[in-house]
C-alpha positions in Angstrom: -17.6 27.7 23.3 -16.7 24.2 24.4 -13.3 23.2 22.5 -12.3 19.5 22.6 -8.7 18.3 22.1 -9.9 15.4 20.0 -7.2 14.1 17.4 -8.3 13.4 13.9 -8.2 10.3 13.2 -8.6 7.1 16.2 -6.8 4.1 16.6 -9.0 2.2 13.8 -7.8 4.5 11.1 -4.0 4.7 12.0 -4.1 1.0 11.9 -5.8 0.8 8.2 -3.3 3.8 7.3 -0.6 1.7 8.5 -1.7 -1.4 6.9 -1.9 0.8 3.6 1.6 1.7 3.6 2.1 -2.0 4.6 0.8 -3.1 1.5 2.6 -0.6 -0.7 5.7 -1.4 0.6 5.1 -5.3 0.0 3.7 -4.3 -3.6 7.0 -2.3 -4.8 9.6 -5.7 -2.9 8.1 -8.1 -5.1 8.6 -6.0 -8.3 12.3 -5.4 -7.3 14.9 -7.7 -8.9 14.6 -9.8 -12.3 17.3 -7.5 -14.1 19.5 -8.9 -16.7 23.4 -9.4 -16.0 24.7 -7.9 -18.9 22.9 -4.5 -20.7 22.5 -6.3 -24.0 21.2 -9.7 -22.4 17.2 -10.4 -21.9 15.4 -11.6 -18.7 12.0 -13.2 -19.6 11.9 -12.9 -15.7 10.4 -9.4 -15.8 7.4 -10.5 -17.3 6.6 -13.5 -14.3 3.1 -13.6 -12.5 4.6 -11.8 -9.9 5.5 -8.7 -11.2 2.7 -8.6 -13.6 -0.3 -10.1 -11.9 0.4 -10.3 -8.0 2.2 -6.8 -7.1 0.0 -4.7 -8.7 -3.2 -5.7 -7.0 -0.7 -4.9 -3.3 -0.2 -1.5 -4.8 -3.7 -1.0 -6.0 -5.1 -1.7 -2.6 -2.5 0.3 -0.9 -3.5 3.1 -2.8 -7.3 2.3 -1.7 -6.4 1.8 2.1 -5.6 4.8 3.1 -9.2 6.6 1.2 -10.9 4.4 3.2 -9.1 5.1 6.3 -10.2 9.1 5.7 -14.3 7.8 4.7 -14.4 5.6 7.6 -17.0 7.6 10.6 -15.8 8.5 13.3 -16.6 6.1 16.8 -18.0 8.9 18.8 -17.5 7.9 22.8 
């Protein structure tokens, strides 16, 4: 039987893997912040486009990144 040490995934899929986690990470810094001072104080700011509409779609296709890292075929040599 002919065993190959072969890893897993190739350098293609660590890099979408990696630019996954990039994304999620970018997603979750732009909905930091936007807190008010005081407990009993409001901050329209936690409803801005950026929280709402733009951080989301980071985390969305962070989630999607990496399942597309796994479908991707392999580039046999």
């Amino acid at each position: 039987m002919d065993t190959k040490n072969t890893f897993l995934f190739d350098r293609r899929k660590y890099v979408v893997l990696l630019a996954g986690l990039l994304m999620l990470v970018i997603g979750f810094a732009l909905m930091l912040g936007g807190g008010a001072e005081a407990q009993n104080e409001f901050n329209p700011e936690i409803f801005s486009a950026q929280r709402i509409g733009v951080a989301p779609w980071f985390l969305f296709i962070g989630l999607v990144l990496p399942i597309i890292a796994i479908m991707i075929p392999r580039k046999e040599a």
